[in-house]
ROKOLTI-119484 format. One record per atom (N, C-alpha, C): residue number from 1; residue in one letter; z, x, y. Coordinates in Angstrom, 2 decimals, always signed. Atoms other than C-alpha are relative to their C-alpha. Layout:
! ROKOLTI-119484
seq  type  c3  c1  c2
NUM  A  Z  X  Y;
...
***
This chain:
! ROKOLTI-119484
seq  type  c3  c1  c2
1  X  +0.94  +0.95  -0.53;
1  X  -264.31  +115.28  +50.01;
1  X  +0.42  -0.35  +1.43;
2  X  +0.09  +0.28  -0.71;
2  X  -265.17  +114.60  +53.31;
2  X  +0.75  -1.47  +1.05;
3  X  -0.28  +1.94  -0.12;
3  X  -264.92  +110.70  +53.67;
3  X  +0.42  -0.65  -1.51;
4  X  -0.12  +0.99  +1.00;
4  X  -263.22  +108.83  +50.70;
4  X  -0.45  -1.49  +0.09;
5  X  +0.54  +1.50  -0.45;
5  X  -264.27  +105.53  +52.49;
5  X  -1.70  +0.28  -0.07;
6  X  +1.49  +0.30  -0.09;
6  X  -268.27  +106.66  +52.66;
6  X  -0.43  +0.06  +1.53;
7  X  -0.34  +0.62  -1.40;
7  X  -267.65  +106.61  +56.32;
7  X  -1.14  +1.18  +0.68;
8  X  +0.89  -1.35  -0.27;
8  X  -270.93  +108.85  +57.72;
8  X  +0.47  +0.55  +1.51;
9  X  -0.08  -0.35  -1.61;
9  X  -269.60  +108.84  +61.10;
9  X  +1.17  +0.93  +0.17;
10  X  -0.45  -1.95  -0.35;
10  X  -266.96  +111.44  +60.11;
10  X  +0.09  +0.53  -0.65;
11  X  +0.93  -2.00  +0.01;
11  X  -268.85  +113.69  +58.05;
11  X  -0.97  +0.22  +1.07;
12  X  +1.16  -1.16  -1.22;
12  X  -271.08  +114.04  +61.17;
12  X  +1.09  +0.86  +1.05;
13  X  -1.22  -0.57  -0.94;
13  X  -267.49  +114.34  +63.26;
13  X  +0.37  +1.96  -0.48;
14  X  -0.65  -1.51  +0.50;
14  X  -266.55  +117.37  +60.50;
14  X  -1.05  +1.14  -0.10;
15  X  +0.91  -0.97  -0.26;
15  X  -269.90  +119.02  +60.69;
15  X  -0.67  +0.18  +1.22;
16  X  +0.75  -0.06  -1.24;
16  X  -271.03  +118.62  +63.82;
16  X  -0.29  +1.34  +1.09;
17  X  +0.21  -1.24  -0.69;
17  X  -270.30  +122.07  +65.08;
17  X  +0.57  +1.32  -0.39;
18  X  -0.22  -1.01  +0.97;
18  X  -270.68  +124.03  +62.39;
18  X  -1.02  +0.53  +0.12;
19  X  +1.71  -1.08  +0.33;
19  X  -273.73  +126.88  +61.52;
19  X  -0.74  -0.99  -1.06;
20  X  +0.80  +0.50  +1.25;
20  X  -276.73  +125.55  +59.97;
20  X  +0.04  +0.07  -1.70;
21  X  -0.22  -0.10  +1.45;
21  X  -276.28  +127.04  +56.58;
21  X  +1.10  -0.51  -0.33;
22  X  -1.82  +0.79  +0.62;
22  X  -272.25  +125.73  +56.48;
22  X  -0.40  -1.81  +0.26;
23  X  +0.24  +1.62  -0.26;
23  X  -273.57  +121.88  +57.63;
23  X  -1.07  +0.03  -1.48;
24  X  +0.35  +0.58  +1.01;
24  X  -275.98  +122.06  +54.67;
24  X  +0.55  +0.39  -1.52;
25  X  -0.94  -0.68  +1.15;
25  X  -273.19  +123.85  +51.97;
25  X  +0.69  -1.60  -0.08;
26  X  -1.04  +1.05  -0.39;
26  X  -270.98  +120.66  +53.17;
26  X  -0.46  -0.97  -0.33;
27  X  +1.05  +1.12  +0.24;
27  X  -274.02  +118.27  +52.89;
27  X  +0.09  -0.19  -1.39;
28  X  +0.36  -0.03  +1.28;
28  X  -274.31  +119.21  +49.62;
28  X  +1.26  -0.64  -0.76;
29  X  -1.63  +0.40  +0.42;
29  X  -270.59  +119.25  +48.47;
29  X  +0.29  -1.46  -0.18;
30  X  -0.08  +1.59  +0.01;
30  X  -269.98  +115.73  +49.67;
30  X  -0.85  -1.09  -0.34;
31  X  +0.84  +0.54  +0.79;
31  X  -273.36  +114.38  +48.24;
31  X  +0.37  +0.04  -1.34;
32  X  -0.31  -0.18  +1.50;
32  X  -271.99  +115.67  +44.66;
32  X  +1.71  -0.43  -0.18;
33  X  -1.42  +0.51  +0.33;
33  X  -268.21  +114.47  +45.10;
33  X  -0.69  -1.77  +0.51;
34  X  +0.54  +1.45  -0.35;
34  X  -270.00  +110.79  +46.16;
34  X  -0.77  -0.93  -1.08;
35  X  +0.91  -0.05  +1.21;
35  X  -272.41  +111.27  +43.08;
35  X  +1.42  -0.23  -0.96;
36  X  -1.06  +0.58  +1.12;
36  X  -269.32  +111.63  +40.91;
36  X  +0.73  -0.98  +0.02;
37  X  -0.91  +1.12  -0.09;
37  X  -267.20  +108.94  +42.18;
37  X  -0.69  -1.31  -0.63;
38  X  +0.46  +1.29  +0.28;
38  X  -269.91  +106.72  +41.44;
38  X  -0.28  -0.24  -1.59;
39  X  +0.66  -0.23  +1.44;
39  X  -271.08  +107.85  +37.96;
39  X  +1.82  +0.44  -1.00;
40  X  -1.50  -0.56  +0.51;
40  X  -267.23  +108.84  +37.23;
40  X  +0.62  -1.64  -0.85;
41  X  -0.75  +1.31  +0.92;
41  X  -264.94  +106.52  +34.61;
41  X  +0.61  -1.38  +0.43;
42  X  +0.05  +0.25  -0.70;
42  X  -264.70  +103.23  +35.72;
42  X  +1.63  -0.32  -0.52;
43  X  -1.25  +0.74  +0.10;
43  X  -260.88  +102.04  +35.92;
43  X  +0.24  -1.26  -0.86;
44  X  -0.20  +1.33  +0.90;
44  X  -259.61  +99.66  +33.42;
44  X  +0.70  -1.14  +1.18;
45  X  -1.08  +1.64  -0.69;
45  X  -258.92  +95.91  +35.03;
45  X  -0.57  -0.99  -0.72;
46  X  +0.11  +1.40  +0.96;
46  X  -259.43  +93.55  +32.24;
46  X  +1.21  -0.25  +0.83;
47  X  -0.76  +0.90  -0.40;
47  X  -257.50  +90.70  +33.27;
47  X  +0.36  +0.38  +1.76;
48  X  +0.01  -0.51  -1.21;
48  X  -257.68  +92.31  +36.77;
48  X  -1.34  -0.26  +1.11;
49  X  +1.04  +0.34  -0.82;
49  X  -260.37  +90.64  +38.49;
49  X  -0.38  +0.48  +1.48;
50  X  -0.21  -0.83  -1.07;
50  X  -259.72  +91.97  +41.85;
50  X  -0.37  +1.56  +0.45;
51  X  -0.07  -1.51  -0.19;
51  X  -259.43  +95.53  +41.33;
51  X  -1.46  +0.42  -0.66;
52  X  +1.33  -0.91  +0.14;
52  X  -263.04  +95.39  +39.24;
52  X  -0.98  -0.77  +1.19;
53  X  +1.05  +0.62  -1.57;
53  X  -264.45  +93.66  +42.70;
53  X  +0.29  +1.12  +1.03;
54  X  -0.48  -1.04  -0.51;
54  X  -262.52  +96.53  +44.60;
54  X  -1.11  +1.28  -0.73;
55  X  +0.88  -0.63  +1.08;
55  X  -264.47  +98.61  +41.82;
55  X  -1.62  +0.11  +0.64;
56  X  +1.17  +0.24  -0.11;
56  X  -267.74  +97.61  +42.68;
56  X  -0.78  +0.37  +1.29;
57  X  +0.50  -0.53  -1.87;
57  X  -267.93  +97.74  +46.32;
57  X  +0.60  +1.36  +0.45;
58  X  -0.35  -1.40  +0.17;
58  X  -266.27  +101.28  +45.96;
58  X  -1.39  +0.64  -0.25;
59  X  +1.36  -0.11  +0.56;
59  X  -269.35  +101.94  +43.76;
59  X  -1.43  -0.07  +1.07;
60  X  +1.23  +0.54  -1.02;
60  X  -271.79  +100.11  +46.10;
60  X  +0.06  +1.10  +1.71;
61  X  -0.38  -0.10  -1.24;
61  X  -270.31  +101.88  +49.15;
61  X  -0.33  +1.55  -0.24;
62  X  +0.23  -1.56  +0.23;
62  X  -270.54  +105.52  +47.51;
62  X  -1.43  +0.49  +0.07;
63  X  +1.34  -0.04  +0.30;
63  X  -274.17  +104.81  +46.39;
63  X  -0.87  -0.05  +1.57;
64  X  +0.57  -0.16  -1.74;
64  X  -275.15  +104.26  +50.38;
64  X  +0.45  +0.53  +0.68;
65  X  -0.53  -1.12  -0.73;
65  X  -272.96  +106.92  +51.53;
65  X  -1.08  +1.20  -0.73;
66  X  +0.92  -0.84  +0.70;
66  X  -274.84  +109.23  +48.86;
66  X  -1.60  -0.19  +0.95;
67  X  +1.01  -0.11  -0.22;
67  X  -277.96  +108.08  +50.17;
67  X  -0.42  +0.57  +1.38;
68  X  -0.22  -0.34  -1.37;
68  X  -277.23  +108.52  +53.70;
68  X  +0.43  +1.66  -0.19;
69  X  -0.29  -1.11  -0.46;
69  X  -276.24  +111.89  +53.03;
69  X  -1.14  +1.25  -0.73;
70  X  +1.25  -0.37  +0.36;
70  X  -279.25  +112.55  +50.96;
70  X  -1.32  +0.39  +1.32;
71  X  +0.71  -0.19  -1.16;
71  X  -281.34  +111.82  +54.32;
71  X  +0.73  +0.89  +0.74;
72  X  -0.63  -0.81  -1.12;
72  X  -278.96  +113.89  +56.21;
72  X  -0.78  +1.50  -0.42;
73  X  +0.75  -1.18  +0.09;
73  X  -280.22  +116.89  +53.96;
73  X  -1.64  +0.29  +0.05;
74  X  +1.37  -0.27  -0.22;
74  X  -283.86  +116.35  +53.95;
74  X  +0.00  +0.31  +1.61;
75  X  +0.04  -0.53  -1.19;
75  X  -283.64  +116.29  +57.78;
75  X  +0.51  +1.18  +0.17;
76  X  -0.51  -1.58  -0.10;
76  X  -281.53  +119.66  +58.05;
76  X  -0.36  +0.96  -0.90;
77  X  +0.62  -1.15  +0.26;
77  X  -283.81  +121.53  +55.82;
77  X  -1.61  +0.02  +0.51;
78  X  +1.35  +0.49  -0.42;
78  X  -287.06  +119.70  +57.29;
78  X  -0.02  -0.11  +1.12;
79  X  -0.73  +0.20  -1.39;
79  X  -286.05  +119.48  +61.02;
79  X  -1.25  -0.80  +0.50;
80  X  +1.25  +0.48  -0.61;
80  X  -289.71  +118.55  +61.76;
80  X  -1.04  -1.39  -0.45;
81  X  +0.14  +1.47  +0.61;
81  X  -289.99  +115.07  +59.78;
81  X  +1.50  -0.50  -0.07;
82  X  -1.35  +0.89  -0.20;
82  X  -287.96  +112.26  +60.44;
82  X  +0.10  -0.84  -1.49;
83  X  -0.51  +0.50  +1.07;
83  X  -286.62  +110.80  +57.37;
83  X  -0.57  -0.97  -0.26;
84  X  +0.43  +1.54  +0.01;
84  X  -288.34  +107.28  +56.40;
84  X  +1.37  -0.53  -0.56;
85  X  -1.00  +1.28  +0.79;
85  X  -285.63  +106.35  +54.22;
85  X  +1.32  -0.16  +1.00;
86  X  -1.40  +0.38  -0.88;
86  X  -283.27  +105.93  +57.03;
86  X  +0.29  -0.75  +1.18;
87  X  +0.33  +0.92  -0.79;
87  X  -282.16  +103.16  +58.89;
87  X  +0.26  +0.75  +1.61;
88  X  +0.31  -0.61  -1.86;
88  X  -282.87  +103.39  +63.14;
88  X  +1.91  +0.36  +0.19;
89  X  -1.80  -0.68  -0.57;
89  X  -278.49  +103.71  +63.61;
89  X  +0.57  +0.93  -1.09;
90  X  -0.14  -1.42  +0.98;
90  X  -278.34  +106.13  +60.60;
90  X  -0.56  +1.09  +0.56;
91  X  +0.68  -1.01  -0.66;
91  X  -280.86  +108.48  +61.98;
91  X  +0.55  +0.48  +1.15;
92  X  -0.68  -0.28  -1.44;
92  X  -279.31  +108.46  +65.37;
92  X  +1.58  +0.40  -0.09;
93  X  -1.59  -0.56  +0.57;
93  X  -275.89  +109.52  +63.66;
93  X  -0.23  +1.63  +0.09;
94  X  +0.55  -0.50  +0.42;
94  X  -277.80  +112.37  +63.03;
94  X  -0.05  +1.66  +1.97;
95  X  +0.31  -0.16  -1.21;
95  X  -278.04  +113.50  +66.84;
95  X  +1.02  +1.16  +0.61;
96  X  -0.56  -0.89  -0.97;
96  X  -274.72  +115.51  +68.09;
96  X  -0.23  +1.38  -1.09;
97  X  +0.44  -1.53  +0.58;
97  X  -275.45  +117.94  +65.06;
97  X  -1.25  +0.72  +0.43;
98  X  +1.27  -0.27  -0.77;
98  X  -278.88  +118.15  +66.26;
98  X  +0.07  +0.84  +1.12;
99  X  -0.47  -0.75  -1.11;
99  X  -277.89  +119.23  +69.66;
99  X  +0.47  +1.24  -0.20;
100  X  -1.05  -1.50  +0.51;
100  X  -275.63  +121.54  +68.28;
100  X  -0.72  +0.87  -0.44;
101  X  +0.76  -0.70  +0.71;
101  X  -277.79  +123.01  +66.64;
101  X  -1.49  +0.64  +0.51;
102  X  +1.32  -0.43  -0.71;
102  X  -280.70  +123.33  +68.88;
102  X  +0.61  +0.90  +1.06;
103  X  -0.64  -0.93  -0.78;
103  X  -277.96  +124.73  +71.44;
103  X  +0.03  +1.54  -0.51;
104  X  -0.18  -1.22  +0.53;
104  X  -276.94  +127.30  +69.10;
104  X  -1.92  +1.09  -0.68;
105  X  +1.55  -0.28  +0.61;
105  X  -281.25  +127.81  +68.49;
105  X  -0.25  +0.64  -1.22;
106  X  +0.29  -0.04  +1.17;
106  X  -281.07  +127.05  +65.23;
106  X  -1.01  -1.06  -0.33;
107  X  +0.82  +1.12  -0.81;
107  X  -283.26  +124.30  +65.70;
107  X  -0.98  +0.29  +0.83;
108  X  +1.12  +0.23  -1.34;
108  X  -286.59  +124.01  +67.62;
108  X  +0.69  -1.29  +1.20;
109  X  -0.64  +0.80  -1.24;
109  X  -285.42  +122.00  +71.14;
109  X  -1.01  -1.11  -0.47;
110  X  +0.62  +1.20  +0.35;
110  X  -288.62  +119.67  +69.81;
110  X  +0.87  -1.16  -0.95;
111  X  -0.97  +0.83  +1.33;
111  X  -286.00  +118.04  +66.93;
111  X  +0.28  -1.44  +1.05;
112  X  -0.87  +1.11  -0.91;
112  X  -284.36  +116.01  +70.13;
112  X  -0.91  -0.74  +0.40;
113  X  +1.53  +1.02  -0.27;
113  X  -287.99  +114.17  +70.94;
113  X  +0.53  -0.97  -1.40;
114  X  -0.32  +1.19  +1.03;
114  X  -286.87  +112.10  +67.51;
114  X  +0.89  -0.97  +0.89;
115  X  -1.49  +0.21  -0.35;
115  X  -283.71  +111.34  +69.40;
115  X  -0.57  -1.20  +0.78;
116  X  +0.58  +0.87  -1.13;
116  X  -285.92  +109.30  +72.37;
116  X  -0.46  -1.28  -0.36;
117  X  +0.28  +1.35  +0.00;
117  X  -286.08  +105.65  +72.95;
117  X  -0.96  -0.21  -0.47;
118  X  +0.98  +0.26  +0.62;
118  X  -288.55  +104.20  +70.90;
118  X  -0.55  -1.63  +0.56;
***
């Protein structure tokens, strides 16, 4: 796994200038190790109040990393719709792979018109 923290800003760092087909192998990967962490056994803390609050926001934190990386793949197999389900500084995370990717013209150069001040 990518990010154990959920942290999207470096799985875009570790894919960012990779080939299209290896950024959405990777997409995938770390969507299904994010999926399990969350749906995975939860740690015993009876009498451990702490660690099932640690628990939770683990949980909570995987479930909006998952989702965020859910939008990451609809955009990199859809290049030509912008995601709804994603917030305006999520989407724009979204951007040096973009480049990269339009450099390497894998990508239409239109993708980077999302990118523009709104």
């Amino acid at each position: 796994m990518i990010s154990r923290t959920g942290d999207p800003m470096k799985f875009i760092k570790a894919v960012q200038d990779k080939e299209h087909a290896e950024i959405i192998r990777m997409a995938e990967e770390e969507a299904m190790a994010a999926e399990r962490i969350t749906h995975g056994p939860k740690p015993k803390v009876k009498d451990r109040p702490m660690e099932a609050i640690t628990w939770e926001n683990r949980k909570w934190a995987m479930q909006e990393y998952g989702k965020f990386l859910g939008a990451f793949l609809f955009f990199m197999r859809n290049p030509v719709i912008k995601p709804s389900m994603t917030e305006y500084w999520q989407f724009h995370l979204f951007r040096p792979v973009c480049e990269n990717l339009v450099q390497k013209k894998q990508f239409p150069p239109e993708v980077m018109d999302f990118f523009k001040q709104e």
